[in-house]
C-alpha positions, 0 to 999 in steps of 0.5 A, spaced: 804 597 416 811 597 414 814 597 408 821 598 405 824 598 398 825 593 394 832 592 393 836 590 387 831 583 384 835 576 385 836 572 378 831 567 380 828 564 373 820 564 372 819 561 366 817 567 362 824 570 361 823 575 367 827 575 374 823 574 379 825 576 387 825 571 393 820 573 397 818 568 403 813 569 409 813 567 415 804 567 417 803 566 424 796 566 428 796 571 433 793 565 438 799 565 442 806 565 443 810 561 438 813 555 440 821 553 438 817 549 432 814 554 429 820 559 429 825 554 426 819 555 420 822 563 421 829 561 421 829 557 415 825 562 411 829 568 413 836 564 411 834 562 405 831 570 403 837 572 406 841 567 402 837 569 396 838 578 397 830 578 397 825 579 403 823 576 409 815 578 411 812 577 417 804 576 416 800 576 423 793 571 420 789 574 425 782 573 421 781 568 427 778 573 431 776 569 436 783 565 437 786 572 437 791 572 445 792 579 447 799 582 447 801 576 443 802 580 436 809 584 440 810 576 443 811 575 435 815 581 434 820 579 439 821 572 439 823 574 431 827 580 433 831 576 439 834 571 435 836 577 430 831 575 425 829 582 422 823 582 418 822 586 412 815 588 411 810 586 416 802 585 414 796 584 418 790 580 415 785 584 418 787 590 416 787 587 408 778 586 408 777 589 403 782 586 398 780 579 400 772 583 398 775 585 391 777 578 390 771 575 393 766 578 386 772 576 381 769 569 384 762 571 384 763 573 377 767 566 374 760 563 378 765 559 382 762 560 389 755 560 393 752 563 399 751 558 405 747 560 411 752 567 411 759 564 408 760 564 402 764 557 398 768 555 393 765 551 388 770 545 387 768 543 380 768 535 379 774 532 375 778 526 373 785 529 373 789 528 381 790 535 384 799 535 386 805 539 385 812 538 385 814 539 393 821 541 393 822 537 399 818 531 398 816 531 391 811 529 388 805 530 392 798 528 389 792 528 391 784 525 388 779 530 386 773 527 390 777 527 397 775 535 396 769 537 398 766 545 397 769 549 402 769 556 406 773 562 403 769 567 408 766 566 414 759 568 416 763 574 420 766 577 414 773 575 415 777 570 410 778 562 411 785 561 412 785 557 405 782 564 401 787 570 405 793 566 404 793 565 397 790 571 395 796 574 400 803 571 398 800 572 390 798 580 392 805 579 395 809 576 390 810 570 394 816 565 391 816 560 396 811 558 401 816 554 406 811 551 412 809 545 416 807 539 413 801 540 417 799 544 411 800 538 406 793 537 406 791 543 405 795 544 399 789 542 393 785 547 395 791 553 395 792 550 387 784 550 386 784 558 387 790 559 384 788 555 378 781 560 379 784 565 379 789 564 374 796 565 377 801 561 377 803 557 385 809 559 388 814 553 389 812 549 396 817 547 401 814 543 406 818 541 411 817 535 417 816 537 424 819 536 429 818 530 435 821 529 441 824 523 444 819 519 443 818 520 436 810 522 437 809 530 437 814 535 441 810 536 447 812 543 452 814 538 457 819 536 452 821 543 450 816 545 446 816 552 449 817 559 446 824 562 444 822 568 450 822 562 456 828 559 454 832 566 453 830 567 460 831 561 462 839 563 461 840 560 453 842 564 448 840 567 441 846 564 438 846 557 441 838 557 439 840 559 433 845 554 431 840 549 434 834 550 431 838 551 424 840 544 424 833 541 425 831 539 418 837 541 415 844 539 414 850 543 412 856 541 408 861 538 410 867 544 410 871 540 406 866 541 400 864 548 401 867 551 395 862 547 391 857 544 395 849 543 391 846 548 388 839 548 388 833 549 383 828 553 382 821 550 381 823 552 374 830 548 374 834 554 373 840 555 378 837 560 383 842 565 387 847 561 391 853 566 394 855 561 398 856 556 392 862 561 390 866 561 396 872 560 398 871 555 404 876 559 407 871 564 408 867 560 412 871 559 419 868 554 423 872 552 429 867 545 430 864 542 426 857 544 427 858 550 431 855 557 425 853 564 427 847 566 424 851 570 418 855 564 416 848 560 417 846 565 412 851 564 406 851 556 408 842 554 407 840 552 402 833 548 400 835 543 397 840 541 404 833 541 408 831 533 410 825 529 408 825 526 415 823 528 422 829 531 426 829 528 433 828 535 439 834 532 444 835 538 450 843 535 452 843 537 444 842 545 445 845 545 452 851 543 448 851 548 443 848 554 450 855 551 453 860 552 447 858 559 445 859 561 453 866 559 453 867 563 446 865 569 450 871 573 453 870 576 460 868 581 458 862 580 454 860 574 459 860 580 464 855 583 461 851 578 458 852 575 465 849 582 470 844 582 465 841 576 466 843 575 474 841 581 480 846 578 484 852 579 479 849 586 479 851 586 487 858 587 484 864 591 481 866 589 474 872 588 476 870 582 481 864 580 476 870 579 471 874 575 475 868 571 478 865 569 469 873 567 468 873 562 473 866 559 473 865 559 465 867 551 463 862 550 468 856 554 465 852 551 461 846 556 461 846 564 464 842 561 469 848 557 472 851 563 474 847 563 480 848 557 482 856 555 480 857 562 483 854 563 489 860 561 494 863 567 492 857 571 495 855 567 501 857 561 504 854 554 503 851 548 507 856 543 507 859 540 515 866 544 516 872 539 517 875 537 524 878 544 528 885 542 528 885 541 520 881 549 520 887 551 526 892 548 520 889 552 515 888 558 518 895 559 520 897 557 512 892 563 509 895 567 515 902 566 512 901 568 506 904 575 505 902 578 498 894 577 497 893 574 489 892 568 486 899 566 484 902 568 491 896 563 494 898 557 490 906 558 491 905 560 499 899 554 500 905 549 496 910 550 500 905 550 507 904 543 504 910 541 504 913 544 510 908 541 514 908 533 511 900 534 508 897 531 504 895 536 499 888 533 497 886 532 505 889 541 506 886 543 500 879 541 501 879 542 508 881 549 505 874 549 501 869 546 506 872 552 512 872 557 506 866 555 501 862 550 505 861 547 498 864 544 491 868 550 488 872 552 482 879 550 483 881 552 490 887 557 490 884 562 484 878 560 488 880 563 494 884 569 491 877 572 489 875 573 496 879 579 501 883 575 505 879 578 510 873 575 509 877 569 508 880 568 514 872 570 517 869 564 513 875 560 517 873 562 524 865 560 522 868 554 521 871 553 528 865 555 530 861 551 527 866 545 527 865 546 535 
């Protein structure tokens, strides 16, 4: 178990004079990889504690032995860790029992659970009163008492319900704001019966509305409900998953308002700690409109920015943001990112590589792409090749061309067009199918990538081909 020291505590009014610090927590099962719904979870929690100066805890709920996937724990871990959310302290239920048995006989001893068939429950007592809470995204929620029947706190192996473990561990772990989906809405009442047992205060719950795909019914996989790590491999990048995920449920300010956008309540009413609120909009630079690192992310988020409604999952949306953060790159971190991800970039020298990314990089709208988009550079394409005379025509043009650079091409091939009465568009696409065979960049800048040798090669194939 990981633990760090606190750092210097965020004024967050508790009500009793004291300051508390923000601490959130972040609770996935160890039953898979998480989906990009579940992350957004992830994400809006670190911003907020990051927002805050308090904590982010990562707490694995492995109390359900039998849904545990091997190797999904690191999974966890390097889904957060990928889009840079690092995590302050990290817990294991499994490894907190005997906590879970001290809190257990404070129950026994109050009377308020009895052994069924090897578990044990929580005896919720009748009562007239509506069991609610103020939701700090939905408000007022209330539910009737005689909708909740006795309940399990721990199973007949041993290990804790999900109900008795969460609670016992976000008040052992001074949790402020318990941020989730609103699939836990329904189990709220019996978080507030053992709160109210045991006598401590509730944190604040933010549930936050899930995501839907296009339809407007559940996000399925097919409709990109899959996990951050498969959309990294498949060409997508950290930054632009971020951005993507951040404004799905909630809204930034406008720019024109940051100097003084909302400032957000604690459960108590008191102001909570808001650096952003006291910022200069000039300090938050942002180029377009929706376009955040995760730094300024952090200075902007706010729970009281967070919708009520169900954000719309739509792919053209994140492919946006993965195709505006390529072309921010400069050719040389596009050439890293680039023979990283692709083995064919890793074929050739960095020089080529860069010159390759300049040219094709509008193009791109993922990593992936590369492959795709630059691939007549590395061998040639299907496309049928133009009549032999037009190829002969062409090749004495390239033959012509004295100084080999992209400048000296565009100025030779001009005036070959005008010299010979060509029609420009005709030429230089009889230059792109004897030469590439395929759609390409611009033809010049094209061409002046490749040696002039291979070149005038790709030309003689054609005639042969053209034959």
């Amino acid at each position: 178990m990981l633990n760090v020291e606190d750092p210097e505590p965020s004024p967050v009014p508790d009500g009793t004079g004291h300051s508390r610090r923000v601490r959130v927590r972040y609770a996935p099962s160890p039953s898979g990889i998480p989906h990009i719904g579940n992350i957004r979870t992830a994400l809006f929690n670190f911003l907020f504690a990051k927002n805050q100066k308090g904590k982010f805890i990562l707490r694995i709920e492995d109390t359900d032995q039998k849904r545990i996937v091997p190797g999904a724990i690191e999974k966890i871990k390097e889904s957060l860790l990928s889009l840079n959310l690092k995590f302050d302290e990290v817990y294991r239920q499994s490894e907190r029992t005997m906590i879970y048995s001290k809190y257990l006989n404070l129950l026994k001893d109050k009377g308020l659970v009895y052994q069924d068939e090897g578990a044990w429950r929580f005896k919720v007592k009748s009562q007239t009163e509506k069991i609610g809470w103020n939701d700090f995204v939905h408000g007022p929620v209330a539910f009737s008492p005689g909708v909740i029947e006795d309940f399990i706190i721990i199973k007949s192996d041993g290990f804790p319900t999900y109900h008795f473990a969460s609670v016992i561990d976000d008040h052992d772990m001074r949790i402020t704001h318990v941020m989730r989906g609103d699939e836990w809405i329904s189990s709220t009442p019996k978080h507030l019966l053992l709160y109210k047992a045991f006598g401590w205060e509730p944190p604040t719950f933010v549930h936050t509305p899930p995501i839907l795909g296009p339809n407007k019914k559940k996000l399925s996989k097919r409709e990109g409900a899959r996990s951050v790590l498969e959309y990294i491999k498949d060409g997508y990048l950290p930054e632009a998953i971020i951005n993507f995920l951040a404004l799905l449920g909630w809204s930034p300010p406008p720019p024109k308002h940051l100097r003084g956008f909302g400032r957000e309540l604690s459960r108590n009413g008191g102001p909570l700690r808001r650096d952003a609120s006291r910022m200069d909009s000039s300090e938050v630079k942002v180029k377009e409109e929706e376009l955040f690192s995760l730094d300024q992310l952090i200075k902007l988020f706010s729970l009281d920015r967070l919708n009520k409604n169900s954000p719309i999952f739509n792919i053209e949306k994140l492919n946006w943001f993965n195709k505006k953060y390529l072309q921010k790159y400069s050719p040389e971190i596009l050439s890293e990112k680039t023979r990283n991800f692709s083995k064919r970039a890793r074929t050739i020298n960095d020089r080529q590589l860069r010159a390759i990314v300049t040219l094709v990089k509008d193009r791109l709208t993922t990593l992936a792409d590369f492959d795709k988009i630059a691939a007549i550079f590395f061998e040639k394409g299907k496309e049928k090749p133009p009549p032999e005379e037009k190829i002969a025509n062409a090749k004495e043009a390239i033959k012509s061309i004295s100084t080999w650079n992209d400048r000296s091409i565009e100025k030779t091939l001009e005036l070959w067009i005008l010299k010979n009465k060509l029609d420009p568009a005709d030429f230089k696409n009889t230059l792109r199918l004897a030469v590439f065979a395929q759609h390409s960049p611009p033809i010049y800048q094209s061409i002046a990538l490749l040696t002039k040798k291979e070149v005038l090669k790709r030309i003689d194939d054609a005639v042969k081909k053209s034959k």
